[in-house]
NUKE-289949 format. One line per field, with one value per residue: x, y, z of N, C-alpha, C, O in turn; residue in three letters. Coordinates in steps of 0.2 Angstrom, whole numbers. Layout:
BEGIN
n.c1 X; ... .
n.c2 Y; ... .
n.c3 Z; ... .
ca.c1 X; ... .
ca.c2 Y; ... .
ca.c3 Z; ... .
c.c1 X; ... .
c.c2 Y; ... .
c.c3 Z; ... .
o.c1 X; ... .
o.c2 Y; ... .
o.c3 Z; ... .
resn ala; ... .
This chain:
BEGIN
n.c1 -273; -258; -254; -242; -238; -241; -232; -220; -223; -221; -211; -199; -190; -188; -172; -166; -157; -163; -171; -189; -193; -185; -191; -203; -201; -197; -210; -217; -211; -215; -226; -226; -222; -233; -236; -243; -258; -265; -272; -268; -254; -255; -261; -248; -240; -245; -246; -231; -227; -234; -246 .
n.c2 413; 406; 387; 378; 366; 372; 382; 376; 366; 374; 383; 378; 365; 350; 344; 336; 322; 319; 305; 296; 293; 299; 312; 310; 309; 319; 327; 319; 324; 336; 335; 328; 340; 345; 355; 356; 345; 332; 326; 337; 328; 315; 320; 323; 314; 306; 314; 314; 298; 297; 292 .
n.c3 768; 764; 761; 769; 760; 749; 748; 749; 737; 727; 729; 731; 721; 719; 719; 705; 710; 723; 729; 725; 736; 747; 743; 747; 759; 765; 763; 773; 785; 783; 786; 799; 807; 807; 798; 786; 780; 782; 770; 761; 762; 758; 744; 739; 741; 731; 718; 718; 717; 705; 704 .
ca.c1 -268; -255; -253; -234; -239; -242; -226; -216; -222; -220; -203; -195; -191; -185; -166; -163; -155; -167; -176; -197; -193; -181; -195; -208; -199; -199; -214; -220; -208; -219; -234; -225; -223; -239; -237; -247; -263; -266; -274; -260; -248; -258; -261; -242; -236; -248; -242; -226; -230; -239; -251 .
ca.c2 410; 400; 384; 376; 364; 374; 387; 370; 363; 382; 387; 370; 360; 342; 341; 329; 318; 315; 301; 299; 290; 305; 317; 307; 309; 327; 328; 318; 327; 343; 333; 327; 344; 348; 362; 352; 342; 323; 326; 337; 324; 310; 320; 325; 306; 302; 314; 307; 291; 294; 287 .
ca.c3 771; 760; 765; 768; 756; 742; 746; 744; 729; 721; 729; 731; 718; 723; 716; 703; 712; 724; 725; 725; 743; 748; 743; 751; 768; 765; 763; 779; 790; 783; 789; 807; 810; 808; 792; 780; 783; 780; 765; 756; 761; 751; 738; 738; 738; 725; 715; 717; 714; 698; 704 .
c.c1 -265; -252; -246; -234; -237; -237; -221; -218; -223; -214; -199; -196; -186; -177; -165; -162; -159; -170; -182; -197; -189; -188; -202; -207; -201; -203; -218; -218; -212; -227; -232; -226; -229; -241; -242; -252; -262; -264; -269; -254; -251; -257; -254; -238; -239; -245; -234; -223; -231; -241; -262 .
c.c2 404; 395; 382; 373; 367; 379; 381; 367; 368; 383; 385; 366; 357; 342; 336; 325; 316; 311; 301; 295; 295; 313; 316; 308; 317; 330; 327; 320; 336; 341; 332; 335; 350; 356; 359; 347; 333; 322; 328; 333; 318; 312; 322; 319; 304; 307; 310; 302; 291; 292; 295 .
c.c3 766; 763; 767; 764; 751; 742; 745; 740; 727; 721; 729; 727; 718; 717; 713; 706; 719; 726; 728; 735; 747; 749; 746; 759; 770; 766; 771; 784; 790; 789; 797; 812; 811; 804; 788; 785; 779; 773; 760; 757; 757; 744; 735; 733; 732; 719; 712; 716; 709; 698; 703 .
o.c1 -268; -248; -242; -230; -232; -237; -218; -213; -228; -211; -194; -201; -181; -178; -164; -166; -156; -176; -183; -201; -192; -189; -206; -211; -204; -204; -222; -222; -211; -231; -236; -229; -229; -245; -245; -252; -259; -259; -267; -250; -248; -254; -254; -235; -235; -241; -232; -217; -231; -242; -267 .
o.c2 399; 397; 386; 375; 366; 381; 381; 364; 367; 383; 388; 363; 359; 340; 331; 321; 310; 314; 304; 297; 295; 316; 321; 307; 321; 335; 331; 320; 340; 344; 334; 335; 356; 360; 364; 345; 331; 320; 324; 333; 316; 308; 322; 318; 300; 304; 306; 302; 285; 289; 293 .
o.c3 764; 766; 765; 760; 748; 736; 739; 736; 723; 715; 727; 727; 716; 711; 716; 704; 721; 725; 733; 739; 752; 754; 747; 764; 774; 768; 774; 788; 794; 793; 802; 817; 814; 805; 786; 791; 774; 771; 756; 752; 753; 740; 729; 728; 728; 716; 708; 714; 706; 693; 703 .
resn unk; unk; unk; unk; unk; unk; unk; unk; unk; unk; unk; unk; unk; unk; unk; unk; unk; unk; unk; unk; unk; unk; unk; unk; unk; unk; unk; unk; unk; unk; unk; unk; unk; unk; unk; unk; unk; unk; unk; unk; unk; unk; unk; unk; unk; unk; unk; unk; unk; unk; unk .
């Protein structure tokens, strides 16, 4: 099973313009809806982050 996660950071990619707070929300709205787990959204934002 692939997760949603990992079909959006393959098939989606975040439009230039953007921003890491824009793509941060998209993400959590992945996670409110319960497609992605805790954990991929941590490691999502931290990507994000650069951290």
């Amino acid at each position: 099973m692939i997760s949603a996660f990992k079909i959006w950071d393959q098939d989606i990619k975040p439009i230039a313009h953007n921003s890491i707070a824009d793509q941060i929300k998209e993400v959590k709205n992945l996670l409110d809806q319960n497609l992605i787990t805790e954990s991929e959204f941590s490691a999502k934002k931290k990507q994000l982050l650069g951290l």
